[in-house]
C-alpha positions in Angstrom: -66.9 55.4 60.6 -70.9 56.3 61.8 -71.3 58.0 64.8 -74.2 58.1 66.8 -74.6 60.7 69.6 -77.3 59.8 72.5 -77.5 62.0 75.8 -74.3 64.1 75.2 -71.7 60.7 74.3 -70.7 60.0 70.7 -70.9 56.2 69.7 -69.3 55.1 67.0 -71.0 52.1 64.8 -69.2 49.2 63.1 -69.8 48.9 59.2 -73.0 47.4 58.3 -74.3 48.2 61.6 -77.8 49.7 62.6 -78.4 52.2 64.8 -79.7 50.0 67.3 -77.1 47.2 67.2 -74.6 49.9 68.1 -76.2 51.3 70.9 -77.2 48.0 72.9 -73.4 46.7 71.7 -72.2 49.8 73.9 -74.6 49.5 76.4 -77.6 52.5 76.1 -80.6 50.9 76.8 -83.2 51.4 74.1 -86.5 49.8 73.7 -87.0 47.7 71.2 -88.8 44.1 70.7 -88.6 42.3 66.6 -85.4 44.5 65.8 -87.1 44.0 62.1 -88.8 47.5 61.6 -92.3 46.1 62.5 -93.3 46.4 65.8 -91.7 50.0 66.1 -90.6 49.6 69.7 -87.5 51.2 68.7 -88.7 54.5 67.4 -86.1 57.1 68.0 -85.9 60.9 66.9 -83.3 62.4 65.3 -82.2 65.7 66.4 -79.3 66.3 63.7 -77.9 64.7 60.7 -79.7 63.1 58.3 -82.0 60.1 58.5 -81.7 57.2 55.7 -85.5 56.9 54.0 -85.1 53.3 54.4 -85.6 54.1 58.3 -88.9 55.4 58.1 -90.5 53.2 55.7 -93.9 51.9 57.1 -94.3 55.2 59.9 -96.9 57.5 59.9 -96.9 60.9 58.0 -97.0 62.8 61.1 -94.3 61.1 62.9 -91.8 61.4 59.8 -92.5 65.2 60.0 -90.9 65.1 63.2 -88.0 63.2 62.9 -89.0 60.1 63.8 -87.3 56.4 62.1 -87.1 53.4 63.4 -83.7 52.8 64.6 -83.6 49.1 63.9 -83.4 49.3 60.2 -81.4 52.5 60.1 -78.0 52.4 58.6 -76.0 55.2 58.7 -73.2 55.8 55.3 -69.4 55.9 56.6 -68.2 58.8 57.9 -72.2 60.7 58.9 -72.9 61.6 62.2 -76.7 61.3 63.8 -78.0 62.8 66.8 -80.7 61.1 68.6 -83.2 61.3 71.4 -85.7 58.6 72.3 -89.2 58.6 72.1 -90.1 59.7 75.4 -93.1 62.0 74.3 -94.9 59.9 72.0 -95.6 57.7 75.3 -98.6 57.8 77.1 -98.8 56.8 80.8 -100.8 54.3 81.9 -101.8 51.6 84.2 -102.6 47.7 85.2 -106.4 47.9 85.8 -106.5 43.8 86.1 -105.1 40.4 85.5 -107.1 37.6 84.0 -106.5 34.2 82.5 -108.0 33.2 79.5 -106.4 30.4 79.1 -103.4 27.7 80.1 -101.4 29.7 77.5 -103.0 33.1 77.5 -103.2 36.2 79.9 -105.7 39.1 79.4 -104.4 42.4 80.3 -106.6 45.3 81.0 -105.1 49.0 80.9 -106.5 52.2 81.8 -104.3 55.2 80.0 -104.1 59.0 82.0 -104.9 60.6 78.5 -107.5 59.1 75.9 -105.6 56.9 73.0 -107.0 57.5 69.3 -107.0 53.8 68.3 -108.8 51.4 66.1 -109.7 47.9 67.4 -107.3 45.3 65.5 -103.9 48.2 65.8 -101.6 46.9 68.0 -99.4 49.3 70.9 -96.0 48.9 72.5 -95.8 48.4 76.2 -93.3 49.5 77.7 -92.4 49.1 81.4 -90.6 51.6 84.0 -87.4 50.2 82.7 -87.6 50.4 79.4 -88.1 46.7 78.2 -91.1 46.6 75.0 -93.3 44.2 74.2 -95.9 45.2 71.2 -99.7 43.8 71.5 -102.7 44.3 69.4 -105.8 45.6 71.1 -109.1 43.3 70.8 -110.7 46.5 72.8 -113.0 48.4 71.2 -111.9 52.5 71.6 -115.3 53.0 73.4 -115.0 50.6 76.1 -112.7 52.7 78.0 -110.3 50.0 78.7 -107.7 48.4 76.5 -107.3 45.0 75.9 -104.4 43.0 75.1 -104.3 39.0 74.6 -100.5 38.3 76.5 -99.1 34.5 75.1 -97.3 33.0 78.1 -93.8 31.9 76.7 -91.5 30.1 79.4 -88.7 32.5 80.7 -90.5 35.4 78.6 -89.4 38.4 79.7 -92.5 40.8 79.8 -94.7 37.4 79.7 -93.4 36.0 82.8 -93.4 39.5 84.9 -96.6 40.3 83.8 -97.7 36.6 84.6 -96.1 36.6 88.1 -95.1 40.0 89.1 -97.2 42.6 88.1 -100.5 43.4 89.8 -103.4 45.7 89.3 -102.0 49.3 89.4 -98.3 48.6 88.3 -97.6 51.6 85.9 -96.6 51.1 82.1 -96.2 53.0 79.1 -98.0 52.5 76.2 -96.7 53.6 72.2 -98.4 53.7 69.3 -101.0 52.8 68.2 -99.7 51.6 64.7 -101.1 48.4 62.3 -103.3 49.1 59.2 -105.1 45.7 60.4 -108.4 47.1 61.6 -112.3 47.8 59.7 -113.1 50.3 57.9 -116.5 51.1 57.4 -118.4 50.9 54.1 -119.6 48.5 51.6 -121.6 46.7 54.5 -123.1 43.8 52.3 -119.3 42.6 51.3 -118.6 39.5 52.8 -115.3 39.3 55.9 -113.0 36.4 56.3 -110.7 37.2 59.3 -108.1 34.2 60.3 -105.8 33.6 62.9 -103.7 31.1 65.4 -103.2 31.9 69.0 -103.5 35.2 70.4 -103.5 36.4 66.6 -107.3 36.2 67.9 -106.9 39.1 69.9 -107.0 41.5 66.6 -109.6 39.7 65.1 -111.9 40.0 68.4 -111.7 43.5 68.4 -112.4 43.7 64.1 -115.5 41.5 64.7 -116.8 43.7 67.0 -116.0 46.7 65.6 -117.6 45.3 62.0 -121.0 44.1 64.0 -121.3 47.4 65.8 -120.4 49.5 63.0 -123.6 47.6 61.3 -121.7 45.2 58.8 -124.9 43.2 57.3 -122.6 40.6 55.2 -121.0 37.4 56.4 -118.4 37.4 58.5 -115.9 34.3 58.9 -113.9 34.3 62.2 -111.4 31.2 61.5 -109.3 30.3 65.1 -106.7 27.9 65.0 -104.7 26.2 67.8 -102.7 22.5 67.9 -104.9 21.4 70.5 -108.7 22.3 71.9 -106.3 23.9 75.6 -105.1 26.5 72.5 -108.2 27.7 71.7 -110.0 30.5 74.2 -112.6 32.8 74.0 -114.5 29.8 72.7 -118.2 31.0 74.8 -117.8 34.5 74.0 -117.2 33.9 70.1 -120.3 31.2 70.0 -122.7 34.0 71.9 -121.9 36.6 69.7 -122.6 34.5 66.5 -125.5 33.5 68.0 -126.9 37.0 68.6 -125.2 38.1 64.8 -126.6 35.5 62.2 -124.2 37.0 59.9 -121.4 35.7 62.1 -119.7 32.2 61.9 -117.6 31.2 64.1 -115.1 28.3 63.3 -112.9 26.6 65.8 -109.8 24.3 64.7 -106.8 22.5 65.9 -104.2 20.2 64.0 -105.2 17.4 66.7 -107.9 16.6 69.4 -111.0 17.9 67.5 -114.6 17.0 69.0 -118.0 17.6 67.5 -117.5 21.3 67.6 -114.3 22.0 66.9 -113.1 21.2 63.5 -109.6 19.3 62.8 -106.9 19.7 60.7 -105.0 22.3 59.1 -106.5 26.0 59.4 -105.9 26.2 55.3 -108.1 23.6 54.3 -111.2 24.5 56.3 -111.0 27.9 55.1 -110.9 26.2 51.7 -114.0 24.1 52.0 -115.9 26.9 54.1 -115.1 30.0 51.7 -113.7 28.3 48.4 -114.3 31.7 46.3 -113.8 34.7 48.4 -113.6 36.5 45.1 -114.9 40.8 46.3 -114.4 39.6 50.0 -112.3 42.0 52.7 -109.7 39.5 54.7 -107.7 39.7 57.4 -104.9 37.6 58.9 -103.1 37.5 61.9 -100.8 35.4 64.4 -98.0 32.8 63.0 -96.0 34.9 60.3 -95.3 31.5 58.0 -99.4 30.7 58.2 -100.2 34.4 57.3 -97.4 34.3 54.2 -99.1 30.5 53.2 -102.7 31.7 53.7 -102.1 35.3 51.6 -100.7 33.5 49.2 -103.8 30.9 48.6 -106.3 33.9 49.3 -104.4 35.8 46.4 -104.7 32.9 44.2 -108.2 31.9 44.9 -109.8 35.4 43.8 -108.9 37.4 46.3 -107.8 41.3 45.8 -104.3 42.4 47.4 -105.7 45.6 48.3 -109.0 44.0 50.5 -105.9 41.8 51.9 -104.6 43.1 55.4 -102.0 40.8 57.3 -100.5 41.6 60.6 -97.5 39.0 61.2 -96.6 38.1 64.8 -92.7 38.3 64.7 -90.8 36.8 68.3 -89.2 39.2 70.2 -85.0 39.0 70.2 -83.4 38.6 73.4 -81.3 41.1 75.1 -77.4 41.0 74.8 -76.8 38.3 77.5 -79.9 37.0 78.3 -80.9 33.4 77.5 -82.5 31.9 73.7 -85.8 31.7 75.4 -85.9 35.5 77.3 -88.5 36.4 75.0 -91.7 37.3 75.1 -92.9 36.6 71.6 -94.4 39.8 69.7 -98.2 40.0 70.5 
């Protein structure tokens, strides 16, 4: 049998079982959101014993030099013994600077951290409140603003949805972890054309990328695709229209599955992407929001010219429910 020891108590783990099961299973309270080694809310550090590679695939080099794995996907052989400690100091303090609608569906939250945070618009951040609950959002701030950014999708009886939604207020302290994501620009090659897509607050990403490709000086088209089921699903619809009107290079493309009107575009998000960019052979893409629409729209990008390596896809996974809370205590990753 695995054991596990966390602030000075053994715990043993059944056969087949993750770090992270075991722990919740006997009650230690760890952070953690997708439980499927993406959002990284669950990052723990081991202390002694040795560390299955399979937990630390997709983390930083830094934080692997440190111990750090994801505790979700880590599995320990029968008869080892780990000893953890969480991931306290990789958290920076921070706090609620406001609370804004941006939708029906959609809550902007603004945060103001005590220490700067090296990100890159498009990365996404764990937040993590006093008691420990993680929810992971990507940033459509841009690092210079000062303020972070994160697009919150209201989910009925969501846990860190619905508190932020009808709790929290301006000054509430949270913790912030990360940043992580490889979904953000890079400069160079400022003539090569950008096709960024996305449904929901998968928008929130691709705000910031747009941004951040415009100010960085990106001369060649850019393609912001924004899909929702109806025109309530859609927001940021003004901003997105100003700022291709001030960036030629820019179009903007609204569309929903049902309800379109003479500026937003209907049916499904593949097939205007299609007849709008049939051969995005050279092009950079990203894609973000609904995980089977990113897998669906990869897949067609792939086969329609487009290079894996220019292809960057950030996959909005739900959140799993505590043990004993209700099927719909979630707040949805991002």
């Amino acid at each position: 049998m695995a054991k596990v020891k966390h602030e000075s108590s053994w715990y043993p783990l059944e056969p087949g079982e993750s770090v992270l099961e075991g722990l919740l299973r006997q009650g230690v309270s760890v952070p953690n959101s997708c439980r499927a080694g993406a959002c990284q809310s669950c990052l723990m550090k081991a202390v002694g014993g040795a560390v299955p590679e399979a937990a630390r695939v997709g983390l930083k080099d830094t934080l692997v030099a440190q111990g750090y794995f994801l505790a979700c996907t880590c599995r320990l052989p029968e008869g080892t013994e780990l000893e953890v400690a969480g991931a306290e100091g990789l958290r920076v303090p921070a706090r609620i600077s406001a609370l804004s609608p941006l939708s029906r569906d959609v809550l902007k939250v603004s945060l103001v951290t005590d220490a700067p945070l090296d990100y890159r618009a498009g990365q996404y951040v764990s937040l993590v409140r006093e008691d420990g609950l993680a929810r992971s959002y990507s940033l459509a701030s841009l690092p210079r603003e000062g303020v972070l950014e994160l697009h919150v999708r209201l989910i009925t009886g969501g846990a860190m949805s619905g508190w932020l939604a009808s709790e929290a207020r301006p000054g509430a302290r949270v913790f912030l972890q990360g940043p992580a994501g490889s979904c953000f620009y890079v400069p160079g090659r400022p003539e090569q054309p950008l096709l960024l897509a996305g449904t929901g607050t998968g928008l929130a990403p691709l705000y910031g990328i747009v941004r951040d490709a415009l100010e960085a000086g990106h001369s060649g088209p850019i393609w912001l695709f924004h899909g929702a089921r109806t025109p309530a699903g859609l927001y940021l619809r003004e901003e997105l229209r100003g700022l291709a009107e001030r960036h030629p290079q820019l179009h903007y493309r609204p569309c929903v599955l049902e309800g379109g009107t003479r500026d937003i575009a209907e049916g499904p998000l593949d097939v205007l992407i299609r007849a709008e960019c049939p051969k995005p052979v050279g092009w950079r893409a990203w894609l973000c929001g609904d995980p089977q629409l990113v897998l669906s729209l990869r897949k067609k990008l792939f086969l329609s010219g487009l290079s894996l390596k220019d292809l960057h896809a950030d996959s909005f996974l739900p959140s799993v429910p505590q043990a004993g809370a209700s099927p719909t205590d979630t707040a949805g990753a991002r």
